[in-house]
N, C-alpha and C positions, 0 to 999 in steps of 0.2 A: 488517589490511585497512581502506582508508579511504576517503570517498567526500565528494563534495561534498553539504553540508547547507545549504537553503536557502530562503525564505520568497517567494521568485520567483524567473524567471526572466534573468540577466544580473547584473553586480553592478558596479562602478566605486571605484577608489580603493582597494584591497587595501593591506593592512596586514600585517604579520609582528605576532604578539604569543606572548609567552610567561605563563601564565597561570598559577598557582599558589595552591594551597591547603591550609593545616596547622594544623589543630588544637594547637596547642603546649601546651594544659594546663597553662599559666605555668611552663613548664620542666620540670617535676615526669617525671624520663624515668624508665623504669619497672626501670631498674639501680640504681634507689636515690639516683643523683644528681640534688638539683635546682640547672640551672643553662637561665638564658634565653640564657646566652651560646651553646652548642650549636646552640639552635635559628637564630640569626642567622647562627651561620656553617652550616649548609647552607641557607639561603636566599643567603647571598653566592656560594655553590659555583653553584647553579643559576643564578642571575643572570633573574630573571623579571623583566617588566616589570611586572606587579601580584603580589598576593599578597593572596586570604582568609585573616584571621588567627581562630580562634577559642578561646576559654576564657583569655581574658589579665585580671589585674587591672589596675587602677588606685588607688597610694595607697592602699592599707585594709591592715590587721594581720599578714595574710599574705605581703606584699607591699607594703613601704613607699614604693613608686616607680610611676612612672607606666610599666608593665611594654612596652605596646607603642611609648612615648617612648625608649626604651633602646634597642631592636630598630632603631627607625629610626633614633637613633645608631652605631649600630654595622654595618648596613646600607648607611647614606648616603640613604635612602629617605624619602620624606615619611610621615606616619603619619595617617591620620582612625578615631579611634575611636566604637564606636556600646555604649552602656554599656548592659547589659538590667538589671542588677539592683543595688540596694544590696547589699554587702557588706562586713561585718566593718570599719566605719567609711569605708568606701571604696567603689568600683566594680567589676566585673566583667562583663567581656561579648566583645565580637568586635571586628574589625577590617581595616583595608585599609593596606596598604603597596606603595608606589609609587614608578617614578623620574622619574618626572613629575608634578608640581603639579595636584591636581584643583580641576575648574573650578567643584565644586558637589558640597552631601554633603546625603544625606537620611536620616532614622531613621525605621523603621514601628516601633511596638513591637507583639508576639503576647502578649498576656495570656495564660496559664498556672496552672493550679490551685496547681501546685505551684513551678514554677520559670518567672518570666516570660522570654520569648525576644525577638527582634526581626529586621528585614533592616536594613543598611546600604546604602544606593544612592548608589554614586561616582560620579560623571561626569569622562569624560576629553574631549579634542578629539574622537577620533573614535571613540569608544563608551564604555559603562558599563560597571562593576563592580559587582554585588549581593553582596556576603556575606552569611550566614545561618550558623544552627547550631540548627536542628530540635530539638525535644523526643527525650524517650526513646522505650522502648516500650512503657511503665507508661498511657499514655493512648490512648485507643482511639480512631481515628480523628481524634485531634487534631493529626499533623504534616497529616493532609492539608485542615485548614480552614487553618494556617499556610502550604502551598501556596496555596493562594485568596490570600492576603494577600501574598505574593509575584506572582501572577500577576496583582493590582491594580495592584501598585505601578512593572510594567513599561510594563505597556498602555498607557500613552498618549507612552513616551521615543520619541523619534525616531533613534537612534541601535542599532547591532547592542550588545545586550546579553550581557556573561558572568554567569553566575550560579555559584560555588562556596563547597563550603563542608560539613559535618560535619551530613548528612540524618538521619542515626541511623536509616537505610533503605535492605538490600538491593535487588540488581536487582528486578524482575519484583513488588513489590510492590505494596498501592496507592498509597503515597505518592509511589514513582519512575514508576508509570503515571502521575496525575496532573499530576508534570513536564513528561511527555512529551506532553501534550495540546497545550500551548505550547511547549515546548522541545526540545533533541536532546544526549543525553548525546555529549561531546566527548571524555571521560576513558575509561579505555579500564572496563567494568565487568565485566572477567573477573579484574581484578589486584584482590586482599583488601589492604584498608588498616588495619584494626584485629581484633584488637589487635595492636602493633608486636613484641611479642615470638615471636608464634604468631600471625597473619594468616589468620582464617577466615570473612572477611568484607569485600565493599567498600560501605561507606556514607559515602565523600568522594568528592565530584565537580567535576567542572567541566561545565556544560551551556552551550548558544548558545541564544540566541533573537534575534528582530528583526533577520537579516541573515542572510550568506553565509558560511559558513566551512569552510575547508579544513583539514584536521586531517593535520598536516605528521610529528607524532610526537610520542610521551608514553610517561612513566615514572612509577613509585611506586616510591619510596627504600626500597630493602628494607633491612635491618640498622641502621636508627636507631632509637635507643633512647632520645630528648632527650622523650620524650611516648609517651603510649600508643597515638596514631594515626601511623601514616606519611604523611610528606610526598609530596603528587604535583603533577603540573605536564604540561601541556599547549600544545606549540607550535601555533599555529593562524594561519591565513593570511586575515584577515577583511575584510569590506568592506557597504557597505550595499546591499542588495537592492534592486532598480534593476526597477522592472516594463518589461514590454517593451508595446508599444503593438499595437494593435492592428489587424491587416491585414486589408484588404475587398479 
């Protein structure tokens, strides 16, 4: 069941988008085989117009290639990578993939005791894409100051924002209440997305904020096994939130 979400009332210039996000854990699927090729070809199966990518290298030891440069070859996608951490002589971190050329990319990085995180902020012609990938649950109340530092980095785009991406936080907790402050889960959060082999859990999303959007239908890929998270994806029908004026 689905309902229009929306930040006022009236909207103009509606948009079809398909919206996607996968943790791929640089291939590493949890049947023992590691291959990134897997994870691009259910991305090609789906055919989304974006994609949150997260847990990919870049050129370091593990991973002697630029992991999310590959995907978008093999995709046909443009690729903007946001790197959180050094690694193993190289990089690691998240990313966006796209069939359209973004207009403009930004990095927040979330300092971390233990493992530093970051948001990526895409710009397209007529909205944004944020990727993220949240801390664990080893820190106590720290995904929700990394919310804060998301919900800075929105406020002041002018455009309907998507936000997805690998929270490391069930429904109804406070990390996804404090989401909800600003935003509206678009994805559906009754469908468990990790772990991929036995799913008892959903901590990947896709949320709206800054606009109107109609949420047209959505799936999470049951039976892939190319990463320990399942892939999901969300059609949604968006447009920018058009105040209506006011009658005397």
């Amino acid at each position: 069941m689905f309902a229009f979400v929306a930040v006022a009332l009236g909207s103009a210039s509606a948009q079809k988008v398909r919206v996607m996000s996968y943790n791929v854990k640089n291939g590493m699927g949890v049947d023992g085989i590691t291959s990134i090729d897997r994870c691009s070809d259910v991305i090609r199966k789906v055919n989304p117009d974006i994609v949150a990518i997260q847990e990919v290298d870049s050129v370091n030891r593990r991973n002697n290639y630029y992991v999310l440069g590959r995907m978008a070859e093999q995709t046909g996608y443009h690729a903007y990578y946001g790197p959180t951490i050094k690694y193993r002589g190289g990089k690691y971190g998240i990313g966006v993939l796209s069939k359209q050329p973004a207009l403009s990319t930004k990095f927040y990085p979330m300092p971390h005791r233990r493992e530093d995180r970051g948001v990526l902020v895409v710009e397209f012609k007529k909205y944004y894409l944020v990727c993220t990938h949240l801390s664990g649950q080893y820190i106590k109340n720290g995904r929700c100051v990394q919310v804060d530092v998301i919900r800075e980095a929105v406020s002041d785009l002018k455009k309907p924002v998507f936000i997805a991406g690998d929270m490391n936080a069930r429904p109804g907790t406070p990390v996804m209440n404090a989401f909800k402050e600003f935003a509206t889960v678009l994805s559906n959060e009754n469908k468990k997305t990790a772990p991929s082999y036995d799913p008892r859990g959903c901590i990947d999303y896709v949320l709206g904020t800054n606009g109107s959007f109609k949420v047209l239908g959505e799936e999470v890929i049951y039976g892939c096994f190319a990463s320990d998270h399942l892939p999901l994806y969300v059609d949604v029908k968006v447009s920018k939130a058009k105040k209506m004026k006011n009658k005397r």
